[in-house]
Backbone bond lengths (Angstrom), bond angles and torsions (degrees), N, CA, C in turn:
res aa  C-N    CA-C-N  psi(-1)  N-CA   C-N-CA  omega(-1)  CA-C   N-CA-C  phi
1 X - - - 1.411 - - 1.489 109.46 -
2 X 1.429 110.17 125.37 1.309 97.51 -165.63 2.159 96.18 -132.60
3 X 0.927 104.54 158.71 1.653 119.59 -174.19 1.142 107.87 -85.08
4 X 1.169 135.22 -178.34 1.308 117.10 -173.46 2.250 81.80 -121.88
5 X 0.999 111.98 135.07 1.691 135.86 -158.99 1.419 120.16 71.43
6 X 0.876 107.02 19.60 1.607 119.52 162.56 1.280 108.30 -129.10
7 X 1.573 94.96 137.71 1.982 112.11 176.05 1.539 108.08 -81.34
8 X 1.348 113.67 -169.61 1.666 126.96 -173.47 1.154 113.94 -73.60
9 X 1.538 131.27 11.49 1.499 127.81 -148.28 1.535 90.45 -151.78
10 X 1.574 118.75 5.80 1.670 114.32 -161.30 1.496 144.79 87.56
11 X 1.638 80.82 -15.83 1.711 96.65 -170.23 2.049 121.48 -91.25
12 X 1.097 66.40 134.04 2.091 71.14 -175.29 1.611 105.01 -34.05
13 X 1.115 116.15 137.89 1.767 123.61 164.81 1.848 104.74 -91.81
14 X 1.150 106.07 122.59 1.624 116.14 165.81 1.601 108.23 -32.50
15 X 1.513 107.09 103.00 1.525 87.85 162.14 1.627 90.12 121.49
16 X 1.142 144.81 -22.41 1.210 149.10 -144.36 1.296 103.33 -97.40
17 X 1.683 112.99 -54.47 1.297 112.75 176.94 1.508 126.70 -62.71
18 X 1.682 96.01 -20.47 1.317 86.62 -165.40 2.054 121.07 -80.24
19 X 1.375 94.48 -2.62 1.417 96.38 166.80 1.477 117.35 -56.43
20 X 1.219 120.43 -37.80 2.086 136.00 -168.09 0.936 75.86 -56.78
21 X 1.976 127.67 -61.54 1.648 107.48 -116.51 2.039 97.58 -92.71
22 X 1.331 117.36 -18.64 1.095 130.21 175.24 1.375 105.34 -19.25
23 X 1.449 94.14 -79.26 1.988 88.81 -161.07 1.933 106.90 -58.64
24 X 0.979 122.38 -36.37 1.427 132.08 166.36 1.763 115.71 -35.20
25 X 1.358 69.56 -43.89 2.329 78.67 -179.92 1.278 111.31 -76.41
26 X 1.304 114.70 -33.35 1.475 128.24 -144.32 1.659 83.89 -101.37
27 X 1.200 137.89 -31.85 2.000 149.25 176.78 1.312 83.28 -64.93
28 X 1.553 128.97 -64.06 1.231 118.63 -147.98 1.759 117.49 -83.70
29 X 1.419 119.10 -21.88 1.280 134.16 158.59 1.495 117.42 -62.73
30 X 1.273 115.62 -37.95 1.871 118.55 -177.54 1.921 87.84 -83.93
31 X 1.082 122.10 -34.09 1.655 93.18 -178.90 1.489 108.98 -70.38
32 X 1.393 119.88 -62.06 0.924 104.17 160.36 1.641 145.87 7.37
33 X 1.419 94.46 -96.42 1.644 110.34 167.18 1.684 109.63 -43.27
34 X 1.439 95.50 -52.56 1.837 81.84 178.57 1.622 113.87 -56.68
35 X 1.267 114.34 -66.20 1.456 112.72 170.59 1.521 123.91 -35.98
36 X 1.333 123.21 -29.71 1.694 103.72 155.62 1.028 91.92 -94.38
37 X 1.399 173.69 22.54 1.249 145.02 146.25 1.351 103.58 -74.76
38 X 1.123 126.57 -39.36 1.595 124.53 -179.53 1.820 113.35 -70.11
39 X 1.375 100.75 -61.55 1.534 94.65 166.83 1.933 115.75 -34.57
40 X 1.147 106.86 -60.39 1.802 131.23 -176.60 2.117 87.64 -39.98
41 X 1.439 131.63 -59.80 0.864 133.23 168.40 1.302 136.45 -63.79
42 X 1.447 123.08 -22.50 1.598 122.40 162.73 1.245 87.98 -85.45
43 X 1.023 136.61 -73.58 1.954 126.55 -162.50 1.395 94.84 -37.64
44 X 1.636 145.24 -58.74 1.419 121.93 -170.21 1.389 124.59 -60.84
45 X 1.451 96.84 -36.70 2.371 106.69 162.86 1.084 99.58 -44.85
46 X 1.723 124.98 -65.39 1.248 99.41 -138.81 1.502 113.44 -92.86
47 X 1.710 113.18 8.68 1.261 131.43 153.60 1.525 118.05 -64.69
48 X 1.204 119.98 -37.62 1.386 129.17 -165.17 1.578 105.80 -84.55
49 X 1.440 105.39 -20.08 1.761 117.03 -164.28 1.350 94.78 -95.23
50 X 1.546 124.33 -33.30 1.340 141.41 -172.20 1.857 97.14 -66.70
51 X 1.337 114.42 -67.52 1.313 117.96 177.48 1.918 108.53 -50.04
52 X 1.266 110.70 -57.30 1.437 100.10 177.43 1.339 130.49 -40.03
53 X 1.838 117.93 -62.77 1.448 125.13 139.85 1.039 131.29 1.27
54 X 1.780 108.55 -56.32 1.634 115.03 176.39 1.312 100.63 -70.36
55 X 1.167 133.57 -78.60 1.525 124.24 -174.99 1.220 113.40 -48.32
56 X 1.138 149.86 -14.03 1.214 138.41 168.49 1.812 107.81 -59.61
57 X 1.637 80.08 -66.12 2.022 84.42 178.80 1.006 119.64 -53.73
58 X 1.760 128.99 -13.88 1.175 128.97 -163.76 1.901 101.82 -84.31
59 X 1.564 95.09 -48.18 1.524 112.01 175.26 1.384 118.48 -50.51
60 X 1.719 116.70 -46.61 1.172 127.81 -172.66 1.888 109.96 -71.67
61 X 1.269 115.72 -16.96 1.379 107.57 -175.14 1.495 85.67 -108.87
62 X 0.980 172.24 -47.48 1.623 148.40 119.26 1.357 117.83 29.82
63 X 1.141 116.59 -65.93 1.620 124.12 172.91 1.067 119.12 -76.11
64 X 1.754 123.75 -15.85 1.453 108.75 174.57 1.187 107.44 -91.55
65 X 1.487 116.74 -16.54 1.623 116.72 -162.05 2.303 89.28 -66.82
66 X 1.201 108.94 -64.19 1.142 151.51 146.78 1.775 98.23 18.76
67 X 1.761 96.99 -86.14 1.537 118.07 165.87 1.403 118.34 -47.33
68 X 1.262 102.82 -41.43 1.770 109.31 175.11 1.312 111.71 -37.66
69 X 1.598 88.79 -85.48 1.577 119.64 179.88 1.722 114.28 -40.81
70 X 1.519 117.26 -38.05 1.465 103.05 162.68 1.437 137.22 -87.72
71 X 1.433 118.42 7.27 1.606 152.72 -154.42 1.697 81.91 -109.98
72 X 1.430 116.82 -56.80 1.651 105.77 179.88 1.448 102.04 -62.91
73 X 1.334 131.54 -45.41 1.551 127.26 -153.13 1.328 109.13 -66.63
74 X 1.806 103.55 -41.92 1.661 128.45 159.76 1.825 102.00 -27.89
75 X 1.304 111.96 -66.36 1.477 120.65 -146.59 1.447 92.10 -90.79
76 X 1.233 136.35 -36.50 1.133 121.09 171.14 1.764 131.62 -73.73
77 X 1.230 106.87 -15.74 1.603 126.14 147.23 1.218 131.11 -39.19
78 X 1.457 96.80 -51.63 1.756 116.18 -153.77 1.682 96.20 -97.24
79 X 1.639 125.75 -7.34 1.429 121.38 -149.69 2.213 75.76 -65.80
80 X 1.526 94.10 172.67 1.223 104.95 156.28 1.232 144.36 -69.52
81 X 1.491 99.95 -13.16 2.116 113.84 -161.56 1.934 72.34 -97.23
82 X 1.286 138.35 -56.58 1.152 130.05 -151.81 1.538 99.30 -77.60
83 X 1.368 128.19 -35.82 1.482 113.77 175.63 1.735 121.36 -68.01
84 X 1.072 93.58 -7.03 1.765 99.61 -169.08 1.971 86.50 -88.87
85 X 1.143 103.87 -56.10 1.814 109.27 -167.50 1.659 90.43 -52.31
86 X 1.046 128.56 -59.95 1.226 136.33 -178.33 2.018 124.62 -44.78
87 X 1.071 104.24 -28.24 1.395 122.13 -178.80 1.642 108.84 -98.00
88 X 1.393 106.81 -21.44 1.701 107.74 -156.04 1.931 77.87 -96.27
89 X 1.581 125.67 -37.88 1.419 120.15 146.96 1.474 135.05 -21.80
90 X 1.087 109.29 -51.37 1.172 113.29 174.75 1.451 120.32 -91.58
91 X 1.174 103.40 8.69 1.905 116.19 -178.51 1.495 110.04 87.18
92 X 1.080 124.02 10.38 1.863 117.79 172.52 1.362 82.30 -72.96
93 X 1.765 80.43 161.28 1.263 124.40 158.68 1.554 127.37 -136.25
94 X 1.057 115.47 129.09 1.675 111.57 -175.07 1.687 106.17 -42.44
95 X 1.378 106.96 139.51 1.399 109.35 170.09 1.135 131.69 -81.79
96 X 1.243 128.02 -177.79 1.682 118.63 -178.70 1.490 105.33 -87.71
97 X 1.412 125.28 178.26 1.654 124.67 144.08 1.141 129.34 -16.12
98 X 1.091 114.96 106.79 1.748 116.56 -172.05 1.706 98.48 -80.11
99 X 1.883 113.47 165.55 0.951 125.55 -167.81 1.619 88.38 -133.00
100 X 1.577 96.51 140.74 1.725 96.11 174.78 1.345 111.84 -126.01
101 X 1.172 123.70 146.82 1.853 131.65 179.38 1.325 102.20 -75.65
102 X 1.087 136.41 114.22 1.437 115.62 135.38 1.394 144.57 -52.14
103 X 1.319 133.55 163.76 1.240 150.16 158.39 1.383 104.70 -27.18
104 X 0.969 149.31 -68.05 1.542 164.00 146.40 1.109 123.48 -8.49
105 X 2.132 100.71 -53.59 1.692 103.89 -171.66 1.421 92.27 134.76
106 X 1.249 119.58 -69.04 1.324 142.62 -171.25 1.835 95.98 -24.88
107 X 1.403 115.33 155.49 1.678 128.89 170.51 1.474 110.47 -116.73
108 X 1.253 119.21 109.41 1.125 137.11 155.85 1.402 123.30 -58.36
109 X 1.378 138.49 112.99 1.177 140.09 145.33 1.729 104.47 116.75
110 X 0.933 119.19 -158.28 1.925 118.82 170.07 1.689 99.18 -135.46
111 X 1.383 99.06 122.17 1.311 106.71 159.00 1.887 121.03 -72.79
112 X 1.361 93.11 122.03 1.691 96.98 151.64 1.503 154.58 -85.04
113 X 0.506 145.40 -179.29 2.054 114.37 168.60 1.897 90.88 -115.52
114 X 1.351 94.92 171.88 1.142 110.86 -170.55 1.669 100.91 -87.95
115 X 1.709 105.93 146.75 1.600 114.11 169.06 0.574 115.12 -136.69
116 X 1.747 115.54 154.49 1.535 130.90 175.97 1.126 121.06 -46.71
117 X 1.210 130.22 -28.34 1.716 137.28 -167.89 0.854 112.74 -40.17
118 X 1.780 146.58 101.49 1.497 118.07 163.20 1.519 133.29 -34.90
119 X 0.856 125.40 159.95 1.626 117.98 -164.21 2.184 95.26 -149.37
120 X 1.258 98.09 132.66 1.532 100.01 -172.75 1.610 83.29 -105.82
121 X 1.508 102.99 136.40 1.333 114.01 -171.38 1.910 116.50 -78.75
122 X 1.194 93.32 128.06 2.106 93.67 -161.28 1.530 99.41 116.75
123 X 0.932 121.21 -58.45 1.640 119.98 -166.65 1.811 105.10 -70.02
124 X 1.610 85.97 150.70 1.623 94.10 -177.25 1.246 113.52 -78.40
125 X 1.726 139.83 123.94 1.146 115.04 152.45 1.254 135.04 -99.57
126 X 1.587 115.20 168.05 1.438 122.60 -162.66 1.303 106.49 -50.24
127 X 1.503 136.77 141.99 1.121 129.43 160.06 1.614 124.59 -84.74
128 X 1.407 134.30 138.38 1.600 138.44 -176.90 1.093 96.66 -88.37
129 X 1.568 101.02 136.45 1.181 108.00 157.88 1.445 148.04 -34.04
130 X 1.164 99.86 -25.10 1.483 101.63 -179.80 1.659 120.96 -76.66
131 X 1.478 91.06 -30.89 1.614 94.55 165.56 1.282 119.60 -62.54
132 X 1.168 120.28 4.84 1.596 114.90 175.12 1.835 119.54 -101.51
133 X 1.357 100.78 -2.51 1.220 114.34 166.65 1.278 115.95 -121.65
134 X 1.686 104.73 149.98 1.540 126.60 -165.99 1.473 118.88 -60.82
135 X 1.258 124.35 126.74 1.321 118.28 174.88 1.482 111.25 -103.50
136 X 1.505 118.75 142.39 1.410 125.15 -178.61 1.553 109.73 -61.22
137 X 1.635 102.09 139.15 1.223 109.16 168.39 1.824 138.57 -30.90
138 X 1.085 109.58 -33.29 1.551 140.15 178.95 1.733 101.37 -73.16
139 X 1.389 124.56 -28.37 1.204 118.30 -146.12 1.210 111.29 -82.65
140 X 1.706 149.38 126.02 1.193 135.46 -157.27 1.635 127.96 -65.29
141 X 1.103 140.25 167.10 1.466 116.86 -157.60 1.706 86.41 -130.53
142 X 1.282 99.28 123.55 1.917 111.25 177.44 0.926 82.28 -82.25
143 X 1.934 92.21 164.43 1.235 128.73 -151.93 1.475 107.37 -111.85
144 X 1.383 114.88 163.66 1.833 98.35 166.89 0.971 123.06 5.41
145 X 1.905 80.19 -94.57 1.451 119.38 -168.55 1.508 115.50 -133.41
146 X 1.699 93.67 116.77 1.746 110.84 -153.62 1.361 92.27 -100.62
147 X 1.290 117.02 133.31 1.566 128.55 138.63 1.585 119.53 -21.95
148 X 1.439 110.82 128.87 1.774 103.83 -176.15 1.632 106.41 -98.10
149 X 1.211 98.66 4.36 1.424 113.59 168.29 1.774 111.41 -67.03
150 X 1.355 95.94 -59.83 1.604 102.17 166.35 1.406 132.76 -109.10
151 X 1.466 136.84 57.05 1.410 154.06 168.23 1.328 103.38 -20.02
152 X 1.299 106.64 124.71 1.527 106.23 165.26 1.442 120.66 -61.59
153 X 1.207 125.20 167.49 1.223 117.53 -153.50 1.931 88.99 -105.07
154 X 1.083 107.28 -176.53 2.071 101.80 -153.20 1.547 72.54 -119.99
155 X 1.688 96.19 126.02 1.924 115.52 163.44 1.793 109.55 -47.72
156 X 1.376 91.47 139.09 1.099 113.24 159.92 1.265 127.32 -54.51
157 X 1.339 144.27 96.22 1.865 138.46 167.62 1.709 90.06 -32.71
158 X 1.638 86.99 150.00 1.758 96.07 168.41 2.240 88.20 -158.51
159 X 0.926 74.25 152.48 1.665 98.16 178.24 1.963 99.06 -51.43
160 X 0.823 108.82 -42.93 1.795 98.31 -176.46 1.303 101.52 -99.15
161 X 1.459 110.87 152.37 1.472 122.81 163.17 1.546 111.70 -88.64
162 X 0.975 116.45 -12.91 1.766 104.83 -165.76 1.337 108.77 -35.27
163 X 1.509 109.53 164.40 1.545 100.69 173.43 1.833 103.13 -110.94
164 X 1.231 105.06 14.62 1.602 106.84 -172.89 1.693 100.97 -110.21
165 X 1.102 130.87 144.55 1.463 132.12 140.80 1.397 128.87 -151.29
166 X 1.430 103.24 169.98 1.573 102.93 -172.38 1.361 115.32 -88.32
167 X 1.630 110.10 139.85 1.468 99.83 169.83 1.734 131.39 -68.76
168 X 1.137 118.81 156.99 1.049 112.82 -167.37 1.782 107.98 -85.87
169 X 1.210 107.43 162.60 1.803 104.80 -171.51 1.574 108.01 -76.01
């Protein structure tokens, strides 16, 4: 009675075993292969993620250079010597002394009207006479910078100087 890989005497026949070990070889070769096939596929991600990265950083210092450069254009816009050139363009003119309401009612300060005079920004200018007299409570209060189209109209002289008064009822 004999086994099938064993001879008449007990002894293994060449070749017999190697049927068992087959599927064993053939398990251990397909993991294998998968396992570099999988490695072979994260190494190309994390090549592909690597390249993205770069263009990202490449993009992102693009936009700051970008932001810079319009953050100066911003600040060089906004300086004061360029907003004044810019307004006196469009026909403003610096306004006079502004007048403020109080909480109360009451007018703080003396309004001036606005003038043509160029005015170099820092330097004092002359004050008009008219700003030295009181304007009635009612009287409208120019702005900054008034249109020379529409001049405020020149305060009324009044017998008191105060710079405070009451509104009327």
């Amino acid at each position: 009675m004999s086994t099938r890989g064993a001879g008449a005497k007990g002894r293994p026949v060449p070749g017999g075993t190697t049927a068992k070990r087959t599927p064993f070889v053939l398990l251990v070769v397909v993991l294998l292969g998968s396992g570099l096939i999988a490695l072979l596929l994260l190494n190309s991600s994390l090549n592909q993620g690597s390249f993205e990265l770069s263009r990202l950083e490449k993009q992102t210092k693009e936009l700051t250079d970008e932001r810079q450069a319009l953050q100066q254009d911003v600040d060089k816009l906004s300086a004061p010597g360029e907003l004044e050139r810019r307004a006196r363009e469009l026909g403003m003119v610096p306004g006079g002394n502004p007048a403020f309401l109080n909480p109360d009612g009451t007018v703080s300060g003396v309004p001036t009207p606005a003038t043509e005079q160029p005015s170099v920004l820092g330097a004092p200018r002359p004050v008009p006479p008219s700003a030295l007299a009181r304007t009635p409570s009612k009287a409208p209060v120019p702005s900054v910078l008034a249109s020379p189209a529409a001049p405020a109209a020149p305060a009324a002289p009044s017998a008191s100087a105060s710079a405070k008064s009451t509104p009327a009822p």
